[in-house]
RODO-2510 file (C-alpha; in nm, 4 decimals, decimal comma):
residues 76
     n   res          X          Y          Z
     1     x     0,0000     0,0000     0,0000
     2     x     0,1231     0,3616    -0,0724
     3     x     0,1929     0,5820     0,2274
     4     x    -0,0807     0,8448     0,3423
     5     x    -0,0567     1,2040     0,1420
     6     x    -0,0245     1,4209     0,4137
     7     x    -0,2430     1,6655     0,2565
     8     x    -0,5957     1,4107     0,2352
     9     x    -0,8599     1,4151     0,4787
    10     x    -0,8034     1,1845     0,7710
    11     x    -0,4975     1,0954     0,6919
    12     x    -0,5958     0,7539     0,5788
    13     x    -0,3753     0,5626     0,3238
    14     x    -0,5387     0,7596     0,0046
    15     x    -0,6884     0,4386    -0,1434
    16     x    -0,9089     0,3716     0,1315
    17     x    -1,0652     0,7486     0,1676
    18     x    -1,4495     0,7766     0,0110
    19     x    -1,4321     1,1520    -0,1555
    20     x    -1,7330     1,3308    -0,0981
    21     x    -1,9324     1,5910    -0,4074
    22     x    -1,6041     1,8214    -0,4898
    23     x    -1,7908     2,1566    -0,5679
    24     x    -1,6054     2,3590    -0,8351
    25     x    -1,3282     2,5789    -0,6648
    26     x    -1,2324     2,2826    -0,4303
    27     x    -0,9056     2,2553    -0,3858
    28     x    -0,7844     1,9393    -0,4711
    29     x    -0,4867     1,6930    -0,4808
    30     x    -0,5048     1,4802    -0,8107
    31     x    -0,3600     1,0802    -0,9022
    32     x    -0,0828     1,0920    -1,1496
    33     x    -0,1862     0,8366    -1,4383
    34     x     0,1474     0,7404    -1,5236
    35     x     0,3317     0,6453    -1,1639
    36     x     0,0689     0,6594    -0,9063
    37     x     0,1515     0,9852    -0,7174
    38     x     0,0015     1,2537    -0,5952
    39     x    -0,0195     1,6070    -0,7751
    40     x    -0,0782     1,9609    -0,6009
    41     x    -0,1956     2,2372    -0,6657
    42     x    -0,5332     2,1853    -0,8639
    43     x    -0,8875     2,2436    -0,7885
    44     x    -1,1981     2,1413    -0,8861
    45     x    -1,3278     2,2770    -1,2439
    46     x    -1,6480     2,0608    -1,2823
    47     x    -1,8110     1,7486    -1,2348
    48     x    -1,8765     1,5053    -1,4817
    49     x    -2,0466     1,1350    -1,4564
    50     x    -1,7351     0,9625    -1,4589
    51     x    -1,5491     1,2050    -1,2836
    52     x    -1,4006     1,5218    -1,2468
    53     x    -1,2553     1,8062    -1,4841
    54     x    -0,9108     1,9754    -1,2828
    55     x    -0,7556     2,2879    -1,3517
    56     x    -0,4403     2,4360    -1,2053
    57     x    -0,4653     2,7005    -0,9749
    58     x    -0,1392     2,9071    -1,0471
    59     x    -0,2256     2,9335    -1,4506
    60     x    -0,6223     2,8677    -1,4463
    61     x    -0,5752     2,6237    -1,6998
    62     x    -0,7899     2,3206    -1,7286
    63     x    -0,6575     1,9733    -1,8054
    64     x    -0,7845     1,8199    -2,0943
    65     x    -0,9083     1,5121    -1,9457
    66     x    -1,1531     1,3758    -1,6987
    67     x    -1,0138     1,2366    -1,3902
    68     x    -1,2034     0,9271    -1,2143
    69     x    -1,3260     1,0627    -0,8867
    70     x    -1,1252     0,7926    -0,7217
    71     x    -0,8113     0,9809    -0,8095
    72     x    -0,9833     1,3031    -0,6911
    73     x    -0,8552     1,3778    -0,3397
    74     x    -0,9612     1,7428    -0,1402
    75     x    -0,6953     1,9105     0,0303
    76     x    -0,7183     1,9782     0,4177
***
């Protein structure tokens, strides 16, 4: 199992955590697709039925893809 992000509610190991509804604005930690880790520094841009649209909060920009809400973690 991975370690806990320090930055996820309740500290749990990140796998195990149920996300609640994100509301856009929510800051948000986000699962790398490619190694498993943990990205900062996004928040929530808009929910979709399979999951949730990110966008950085430094440049406003908005990913161009859909993130399972699994790998959708809020920040503390």
């Amino acid at each position: 199992m991975a370690p806990a992000h320090p930055h996820l509610m309740t500290g749990q190991n990140a796998d195990q955590v149920t996300t609640p509804d994100l509301a856009p604005g929510t800051h948000v930690v986000v699962r790398c697709k490619f190694d498993g880790r943990w990205s900062h520094e996004f928040e929530v841009a808009g929910r979709e039925p399979d999951g949730y649209r990110v966008r950085g909060i430094s440049d406003r920009l908005e990913l161009p893809a859909v993130f399972p809400i699994d790998d959708v973690r809020p920040v503390v």
